[in-house]
N, CA, C and O atoms as CSV, one atom per row, in Angstrom:
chain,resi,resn,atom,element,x,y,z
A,1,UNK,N,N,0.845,-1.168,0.000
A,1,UNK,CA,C,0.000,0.000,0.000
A,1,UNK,C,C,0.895,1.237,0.000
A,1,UNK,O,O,1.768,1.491,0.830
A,2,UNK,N,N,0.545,1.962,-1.055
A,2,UNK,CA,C,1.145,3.471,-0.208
A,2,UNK,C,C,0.532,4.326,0.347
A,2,UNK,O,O,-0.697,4.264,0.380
A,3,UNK,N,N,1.183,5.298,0.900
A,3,UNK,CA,C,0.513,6.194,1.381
A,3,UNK,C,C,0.921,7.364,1.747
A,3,UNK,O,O,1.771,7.339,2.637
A,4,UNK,N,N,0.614,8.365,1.374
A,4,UNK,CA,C,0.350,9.987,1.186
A,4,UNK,C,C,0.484,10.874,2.721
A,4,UNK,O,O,0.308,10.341,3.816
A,5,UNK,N,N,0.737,11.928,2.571
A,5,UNK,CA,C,0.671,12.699,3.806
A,5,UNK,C,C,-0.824,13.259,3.826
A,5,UNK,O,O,-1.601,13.206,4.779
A,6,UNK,N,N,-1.012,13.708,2.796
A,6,UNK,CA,C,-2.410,14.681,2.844
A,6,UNK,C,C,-2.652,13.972,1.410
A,6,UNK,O,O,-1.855,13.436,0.639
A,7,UNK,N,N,-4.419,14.220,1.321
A,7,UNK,CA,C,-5.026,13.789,-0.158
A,7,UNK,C,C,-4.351,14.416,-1.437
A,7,UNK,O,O,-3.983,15.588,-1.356
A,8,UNK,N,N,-4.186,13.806,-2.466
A,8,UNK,CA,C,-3.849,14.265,-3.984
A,8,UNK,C,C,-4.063,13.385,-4.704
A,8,UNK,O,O,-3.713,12.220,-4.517
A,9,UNK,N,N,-4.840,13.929,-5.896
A,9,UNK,CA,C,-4.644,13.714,-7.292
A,9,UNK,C,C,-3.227,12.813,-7.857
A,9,UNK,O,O,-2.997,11.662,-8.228
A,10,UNK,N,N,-2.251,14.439,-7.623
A,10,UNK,CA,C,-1.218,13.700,-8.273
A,10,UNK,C,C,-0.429,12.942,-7.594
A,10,UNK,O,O,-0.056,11.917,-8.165
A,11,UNK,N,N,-0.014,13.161,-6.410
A,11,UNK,CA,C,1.147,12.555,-5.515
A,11,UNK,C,C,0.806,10.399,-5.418
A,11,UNK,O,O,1.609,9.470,-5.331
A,12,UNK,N,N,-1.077,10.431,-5.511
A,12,UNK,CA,C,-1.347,8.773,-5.732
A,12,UNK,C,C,-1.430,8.622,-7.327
A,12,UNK,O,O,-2.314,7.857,-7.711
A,13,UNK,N,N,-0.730,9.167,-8.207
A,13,UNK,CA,C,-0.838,8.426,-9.835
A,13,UNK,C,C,0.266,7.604,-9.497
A,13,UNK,O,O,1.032,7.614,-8.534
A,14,UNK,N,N,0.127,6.518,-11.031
A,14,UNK,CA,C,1.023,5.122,-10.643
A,14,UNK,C,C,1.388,5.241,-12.092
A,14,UNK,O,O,1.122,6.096,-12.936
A,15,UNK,N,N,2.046,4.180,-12.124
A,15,UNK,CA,C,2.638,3.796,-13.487
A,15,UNK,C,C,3.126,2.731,-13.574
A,15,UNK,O,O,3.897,2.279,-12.727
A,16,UNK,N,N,2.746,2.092,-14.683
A,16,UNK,CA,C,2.904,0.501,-14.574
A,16,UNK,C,C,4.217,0.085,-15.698
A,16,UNK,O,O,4.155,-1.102,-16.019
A,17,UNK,N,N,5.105,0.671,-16.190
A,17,UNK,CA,C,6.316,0.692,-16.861
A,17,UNK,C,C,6.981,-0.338,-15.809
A,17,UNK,O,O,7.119,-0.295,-14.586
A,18,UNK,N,N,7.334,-1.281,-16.797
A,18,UNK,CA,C,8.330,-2.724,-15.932
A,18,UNK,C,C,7.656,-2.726,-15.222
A,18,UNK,O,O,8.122,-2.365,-14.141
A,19,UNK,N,N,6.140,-3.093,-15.208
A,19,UNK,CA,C,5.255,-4.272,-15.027
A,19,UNK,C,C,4.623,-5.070,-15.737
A,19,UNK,O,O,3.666,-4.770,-16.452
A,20,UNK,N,N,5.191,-6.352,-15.576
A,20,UNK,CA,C,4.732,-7.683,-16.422
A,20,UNK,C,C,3.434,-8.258,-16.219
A,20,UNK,O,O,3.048,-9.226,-16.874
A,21,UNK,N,N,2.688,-7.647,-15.258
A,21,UNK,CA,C,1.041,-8.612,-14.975
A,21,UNK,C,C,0.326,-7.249,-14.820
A,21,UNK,O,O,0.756,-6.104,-14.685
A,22,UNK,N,N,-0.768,-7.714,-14.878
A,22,UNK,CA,C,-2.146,-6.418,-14.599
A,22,UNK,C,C,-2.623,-6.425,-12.879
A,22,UNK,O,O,-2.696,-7.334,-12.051
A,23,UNK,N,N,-2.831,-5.309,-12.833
A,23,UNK,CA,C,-2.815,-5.317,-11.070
A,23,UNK,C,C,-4.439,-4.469,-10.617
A,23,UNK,O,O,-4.937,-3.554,-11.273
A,24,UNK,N,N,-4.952,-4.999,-9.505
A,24,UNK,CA,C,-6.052,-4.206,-9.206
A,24,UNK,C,C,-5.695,-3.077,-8.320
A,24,UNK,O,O,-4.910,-3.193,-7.379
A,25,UNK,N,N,-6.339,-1.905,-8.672
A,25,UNK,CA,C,-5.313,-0.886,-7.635
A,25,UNK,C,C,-7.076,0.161,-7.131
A,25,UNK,O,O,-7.967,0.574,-7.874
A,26,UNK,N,N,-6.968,0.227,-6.049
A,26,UNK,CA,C,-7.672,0.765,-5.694
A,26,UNK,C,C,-7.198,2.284,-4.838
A,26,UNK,O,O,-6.130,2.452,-4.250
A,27,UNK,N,N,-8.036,3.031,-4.938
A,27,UNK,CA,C,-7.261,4.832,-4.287
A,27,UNK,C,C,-8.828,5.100,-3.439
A,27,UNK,O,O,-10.018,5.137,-3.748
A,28,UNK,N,N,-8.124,5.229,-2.397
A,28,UNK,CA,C,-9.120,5.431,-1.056
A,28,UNK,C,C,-8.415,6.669,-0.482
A,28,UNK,O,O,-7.215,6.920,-0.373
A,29,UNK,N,N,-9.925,7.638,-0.020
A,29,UNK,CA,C,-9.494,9.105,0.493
A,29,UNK,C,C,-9.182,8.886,2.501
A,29,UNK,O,O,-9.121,7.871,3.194
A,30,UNK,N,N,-9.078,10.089,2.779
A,30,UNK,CA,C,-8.531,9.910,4.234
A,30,UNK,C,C,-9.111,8.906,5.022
A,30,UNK,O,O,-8.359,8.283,5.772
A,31,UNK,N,N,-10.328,8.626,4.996
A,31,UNK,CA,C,-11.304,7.907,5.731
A,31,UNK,C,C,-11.329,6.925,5.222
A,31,UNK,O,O,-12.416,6.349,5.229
A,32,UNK,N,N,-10.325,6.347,4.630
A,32,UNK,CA,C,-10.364,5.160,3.786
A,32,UNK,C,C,-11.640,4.480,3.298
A,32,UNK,O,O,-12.186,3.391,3.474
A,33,UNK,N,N,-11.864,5.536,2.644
A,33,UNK,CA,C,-13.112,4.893,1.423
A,33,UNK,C,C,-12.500,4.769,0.003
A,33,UNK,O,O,-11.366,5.065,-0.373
A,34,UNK,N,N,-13.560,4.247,-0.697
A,34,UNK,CA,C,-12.833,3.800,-2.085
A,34,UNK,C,C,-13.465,4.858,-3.214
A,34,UNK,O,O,-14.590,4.881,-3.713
A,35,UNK,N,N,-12.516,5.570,-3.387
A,35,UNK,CA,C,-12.532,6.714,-4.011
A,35,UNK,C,C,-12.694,6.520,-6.001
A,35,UNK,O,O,-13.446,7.210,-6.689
A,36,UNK,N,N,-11.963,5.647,-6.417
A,36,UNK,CA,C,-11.534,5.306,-7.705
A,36,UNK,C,C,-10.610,3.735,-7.313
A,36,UNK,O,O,-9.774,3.303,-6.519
A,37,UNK,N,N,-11.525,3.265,-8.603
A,37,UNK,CA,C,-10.808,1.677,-8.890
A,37,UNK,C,C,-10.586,1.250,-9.928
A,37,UNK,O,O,-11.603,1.231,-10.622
A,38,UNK,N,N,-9.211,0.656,-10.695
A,38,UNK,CA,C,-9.134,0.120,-11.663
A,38,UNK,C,C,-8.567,-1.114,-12.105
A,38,UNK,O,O,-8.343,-1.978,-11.256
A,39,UNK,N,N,-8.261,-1.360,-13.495
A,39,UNK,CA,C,-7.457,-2.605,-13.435
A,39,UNK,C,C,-6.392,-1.855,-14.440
A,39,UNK,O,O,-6.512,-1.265,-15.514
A,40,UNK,N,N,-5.487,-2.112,-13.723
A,40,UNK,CA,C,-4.149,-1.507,-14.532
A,40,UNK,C,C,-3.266,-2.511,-15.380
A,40,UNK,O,O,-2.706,-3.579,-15.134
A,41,UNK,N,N,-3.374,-1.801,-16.340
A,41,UNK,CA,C,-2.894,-3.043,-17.146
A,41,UNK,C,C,-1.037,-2.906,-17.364
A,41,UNK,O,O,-0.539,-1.783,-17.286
A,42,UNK,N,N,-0.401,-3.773,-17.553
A,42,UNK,CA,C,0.984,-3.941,-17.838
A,42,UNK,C,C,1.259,-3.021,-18.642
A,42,UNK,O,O,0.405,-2.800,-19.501
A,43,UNK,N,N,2.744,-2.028,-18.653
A,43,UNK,CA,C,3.653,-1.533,-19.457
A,43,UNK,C,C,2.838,-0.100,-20.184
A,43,UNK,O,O,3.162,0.553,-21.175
A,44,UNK,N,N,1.584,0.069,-19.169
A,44,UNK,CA,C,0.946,1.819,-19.402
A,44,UNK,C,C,1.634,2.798,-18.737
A,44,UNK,O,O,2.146,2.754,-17.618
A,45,UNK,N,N,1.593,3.732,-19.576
A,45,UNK,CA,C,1.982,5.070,-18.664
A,45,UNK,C,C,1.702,5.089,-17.180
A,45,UNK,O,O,2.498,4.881,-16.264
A,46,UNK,N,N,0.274,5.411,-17.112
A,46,UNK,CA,C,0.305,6.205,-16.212
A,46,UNK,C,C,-1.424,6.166,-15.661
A,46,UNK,O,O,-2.301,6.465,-16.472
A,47,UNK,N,N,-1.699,5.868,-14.569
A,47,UNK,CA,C,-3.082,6.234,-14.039
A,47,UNK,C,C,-3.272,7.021,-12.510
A,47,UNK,O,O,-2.421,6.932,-11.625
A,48,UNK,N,N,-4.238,7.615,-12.408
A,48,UNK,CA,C,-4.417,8.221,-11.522
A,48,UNK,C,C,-6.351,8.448,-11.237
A,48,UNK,O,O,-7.329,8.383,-11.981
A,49,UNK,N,N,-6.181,8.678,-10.018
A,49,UNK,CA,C,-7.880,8.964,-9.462
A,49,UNK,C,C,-8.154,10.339,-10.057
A,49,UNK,O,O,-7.299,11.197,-10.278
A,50,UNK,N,N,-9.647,10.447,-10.319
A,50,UNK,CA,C,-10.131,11.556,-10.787
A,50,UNK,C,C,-10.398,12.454,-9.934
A,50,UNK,O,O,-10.420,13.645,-10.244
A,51,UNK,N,N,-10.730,11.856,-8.288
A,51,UNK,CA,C,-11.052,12.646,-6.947
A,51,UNK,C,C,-9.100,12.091,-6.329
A,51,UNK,O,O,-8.324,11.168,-6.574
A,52,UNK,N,N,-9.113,13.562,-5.310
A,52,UNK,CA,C,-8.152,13.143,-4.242
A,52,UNK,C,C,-7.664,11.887,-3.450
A,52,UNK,O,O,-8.733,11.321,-3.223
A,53,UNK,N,N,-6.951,11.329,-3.047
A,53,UNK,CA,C,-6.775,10.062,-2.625
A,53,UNK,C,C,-5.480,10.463,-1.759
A,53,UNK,O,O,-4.561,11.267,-1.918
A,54,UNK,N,N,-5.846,9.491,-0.732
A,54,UNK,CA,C,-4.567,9.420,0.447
A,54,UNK,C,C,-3.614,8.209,0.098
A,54,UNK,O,O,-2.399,8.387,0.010
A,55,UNK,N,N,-4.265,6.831,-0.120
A,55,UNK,CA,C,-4.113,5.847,-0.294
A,55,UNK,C,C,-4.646,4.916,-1.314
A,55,UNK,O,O,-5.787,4.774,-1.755
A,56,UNK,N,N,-3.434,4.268,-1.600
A,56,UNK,CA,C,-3.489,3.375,-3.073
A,56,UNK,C,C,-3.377,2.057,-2.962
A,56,UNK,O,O,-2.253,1.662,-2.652
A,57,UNK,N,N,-4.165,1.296,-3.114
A,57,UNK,CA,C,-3.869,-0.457,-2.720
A,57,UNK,C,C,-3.923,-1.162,-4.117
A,57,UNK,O,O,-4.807,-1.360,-4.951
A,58,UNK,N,N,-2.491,-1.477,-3.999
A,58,UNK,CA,C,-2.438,-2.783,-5.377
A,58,UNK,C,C,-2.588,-4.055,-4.699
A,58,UNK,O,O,-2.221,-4.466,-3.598
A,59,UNK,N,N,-3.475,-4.756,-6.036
A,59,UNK,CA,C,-3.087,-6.271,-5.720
A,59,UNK,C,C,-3.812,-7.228,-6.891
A,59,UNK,O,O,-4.304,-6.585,-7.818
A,60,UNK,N,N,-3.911,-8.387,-6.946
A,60,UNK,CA,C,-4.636,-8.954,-7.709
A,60,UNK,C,C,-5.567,-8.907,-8.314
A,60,UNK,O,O,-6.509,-9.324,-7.641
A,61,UNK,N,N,-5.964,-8.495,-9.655
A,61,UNK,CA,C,-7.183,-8.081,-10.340
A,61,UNK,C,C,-8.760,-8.444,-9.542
A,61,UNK,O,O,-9.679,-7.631,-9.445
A,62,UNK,N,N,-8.777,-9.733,-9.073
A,62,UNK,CA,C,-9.720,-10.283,-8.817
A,62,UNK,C,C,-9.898,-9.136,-7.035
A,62,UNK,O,O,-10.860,-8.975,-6.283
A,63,UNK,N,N,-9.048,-8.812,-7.013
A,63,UNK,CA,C,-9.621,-7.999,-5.858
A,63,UNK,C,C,-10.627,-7.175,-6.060
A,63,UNK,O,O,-11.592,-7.073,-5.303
A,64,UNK,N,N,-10.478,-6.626,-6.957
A,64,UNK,CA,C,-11.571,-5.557,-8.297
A,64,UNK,C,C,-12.875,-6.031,-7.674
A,64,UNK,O,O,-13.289,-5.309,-6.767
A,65,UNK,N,N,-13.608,-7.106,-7.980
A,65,UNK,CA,C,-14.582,-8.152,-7.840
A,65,UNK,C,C,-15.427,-7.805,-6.358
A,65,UNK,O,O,-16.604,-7.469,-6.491
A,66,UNK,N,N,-15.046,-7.855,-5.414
A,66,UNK,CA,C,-15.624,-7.247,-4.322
A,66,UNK,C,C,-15.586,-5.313,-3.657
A,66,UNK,O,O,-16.118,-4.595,-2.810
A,67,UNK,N,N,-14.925,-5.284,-4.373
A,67,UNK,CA,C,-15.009,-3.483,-3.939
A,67,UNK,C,C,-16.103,-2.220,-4.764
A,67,UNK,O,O,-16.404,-2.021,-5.941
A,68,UNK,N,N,-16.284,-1.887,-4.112
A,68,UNK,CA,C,-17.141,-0.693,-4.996
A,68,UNK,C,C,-16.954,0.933,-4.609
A,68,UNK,O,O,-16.830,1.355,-3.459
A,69,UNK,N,N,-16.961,1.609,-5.621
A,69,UNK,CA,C,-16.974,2.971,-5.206
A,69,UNK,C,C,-17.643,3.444,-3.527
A,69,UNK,O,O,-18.869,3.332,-3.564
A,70,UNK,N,N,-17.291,3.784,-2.538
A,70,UNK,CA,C,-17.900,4.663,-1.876
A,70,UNK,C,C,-17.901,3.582,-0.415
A,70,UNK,O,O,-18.330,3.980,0.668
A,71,UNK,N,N,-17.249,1.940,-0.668
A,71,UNK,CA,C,-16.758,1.403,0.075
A,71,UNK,C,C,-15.897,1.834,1.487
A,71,UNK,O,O,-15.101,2.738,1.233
A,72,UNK,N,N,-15.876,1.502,2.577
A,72,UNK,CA,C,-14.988,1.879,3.702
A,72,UNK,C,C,-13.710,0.657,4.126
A,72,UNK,O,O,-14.232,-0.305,4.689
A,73,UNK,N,N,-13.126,0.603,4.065
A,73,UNK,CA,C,-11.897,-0.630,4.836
A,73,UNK,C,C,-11.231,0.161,5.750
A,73,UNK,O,O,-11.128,1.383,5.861
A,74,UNK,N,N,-10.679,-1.031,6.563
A,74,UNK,CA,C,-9.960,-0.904,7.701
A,74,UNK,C,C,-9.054,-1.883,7.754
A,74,UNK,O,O,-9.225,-3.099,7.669
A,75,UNK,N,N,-7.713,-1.031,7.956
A,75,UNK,CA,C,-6.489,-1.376,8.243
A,75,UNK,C,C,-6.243,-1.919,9.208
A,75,UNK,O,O,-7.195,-1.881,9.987
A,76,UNK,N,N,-4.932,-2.722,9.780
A,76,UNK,CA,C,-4.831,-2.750,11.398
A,76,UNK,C,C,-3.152,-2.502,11.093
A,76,UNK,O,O,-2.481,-2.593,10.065
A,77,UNK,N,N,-2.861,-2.184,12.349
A,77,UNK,CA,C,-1.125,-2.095,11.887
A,77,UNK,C,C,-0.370,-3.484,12.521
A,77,UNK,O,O,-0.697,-4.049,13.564
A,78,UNK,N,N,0.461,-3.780,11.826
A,78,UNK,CA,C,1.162,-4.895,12.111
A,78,UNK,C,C,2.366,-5.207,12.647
A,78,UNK,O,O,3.107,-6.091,12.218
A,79,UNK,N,N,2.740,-3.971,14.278
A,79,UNK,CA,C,4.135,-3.490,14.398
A,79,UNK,C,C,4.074,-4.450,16.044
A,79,UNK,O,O,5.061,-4.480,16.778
């Protein structure tokens, strides 16, 4: 996951250059809701959320499959 100091546009765009598989990436705002979701495909420029985002979660396309716009998750920390 990454993650941002304060919400942006630009600071959560990604880019999938020297990436060999397609990834599900989801961008959730402070309150970790799900702001914008896509499936990013291998060896594109460049994507980014259309609204602000704190946080960006890649992972397996099929993650796509259960999330929806306007969704909430919760983290736990693992220290």
């Amino acid at each position: 996951m990454l993650v941002e100091s304060k919400e942006s546009r630009v600071s959560t765009a990604i880019h999938m250059l020297g990436v060999f598989i397609p990834l599900g990436v989801v961008w959730l705002d402070s309150e970790q809701r799900v702001v914008h979701l896509t499936l990013a495909k291998p060896w594109r420029l460049s994507y980014s959320s259309p609204r602000a985002a704190r946080y960006v979660l890649e992972g397996p396309p099929s993650m796509l499959e259960s999330l929806r716009i306007g969704d909430q998750l919760a983290f736990e920390n693992e220290s």
